[in-house]
N, C-alpha and C positions, 0 to 999 in steps of 0.2 A: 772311124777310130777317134778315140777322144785324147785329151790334150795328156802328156806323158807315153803315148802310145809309139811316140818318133824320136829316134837316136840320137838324129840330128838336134832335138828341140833343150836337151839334156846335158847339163857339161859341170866337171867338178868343179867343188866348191859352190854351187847356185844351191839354196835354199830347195829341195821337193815336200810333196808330202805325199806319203807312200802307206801300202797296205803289208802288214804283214803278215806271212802265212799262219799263224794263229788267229788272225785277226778278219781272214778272209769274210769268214760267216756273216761278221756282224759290221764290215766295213770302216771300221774305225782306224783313222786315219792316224800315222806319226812324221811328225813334222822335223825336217836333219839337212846336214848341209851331205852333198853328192862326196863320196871320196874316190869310188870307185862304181864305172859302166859295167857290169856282167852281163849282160844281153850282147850280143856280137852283129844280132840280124840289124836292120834299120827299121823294120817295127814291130811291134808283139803286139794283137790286138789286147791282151790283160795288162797292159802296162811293159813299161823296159823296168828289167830288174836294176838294184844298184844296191852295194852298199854305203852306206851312211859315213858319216865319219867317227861314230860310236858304236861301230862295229853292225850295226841291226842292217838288216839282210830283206827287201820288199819290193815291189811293185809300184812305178810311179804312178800318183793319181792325178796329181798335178803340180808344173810347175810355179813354183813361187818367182825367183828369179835373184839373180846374181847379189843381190843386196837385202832381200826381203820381202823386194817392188815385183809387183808383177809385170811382167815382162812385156 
């Protein structure tokens, strides 16, 4: 499983950048600060779901980190 795939690795407010389901096809990626975990399990191999803090709704792809920095 790849980096976003773990509950643990994920916490609000850290910078992700995430796939959204419009966007699945073509993998293009949106970059938002965590406001909310939706995934309940501790992994999803497609990513842990979350919403953004501008509401958009996706799948992490990767974590950026608490300030921007990568973690």
């Amino acid at each position: 499983m790849g980096e976003g795939s773990r509950r643990s690795d994920i916490h609000p407010g850290w910078v992700v950048d995430i796939v959204l389901k419009a966007d699945q096809r073509t993998g293009r990626l949106t970059r938002g600060i965590v406001q909310d975990i939706l995934t309940s399990s501790a992994t999803h191999p497609h990513g842990i779901k979350v919403r953004l803090a501008d509401g958009q709704v996706g799948r992490v792809q990767a974590v950026i980190g608490p300030n921007g920095e990568h973690p």
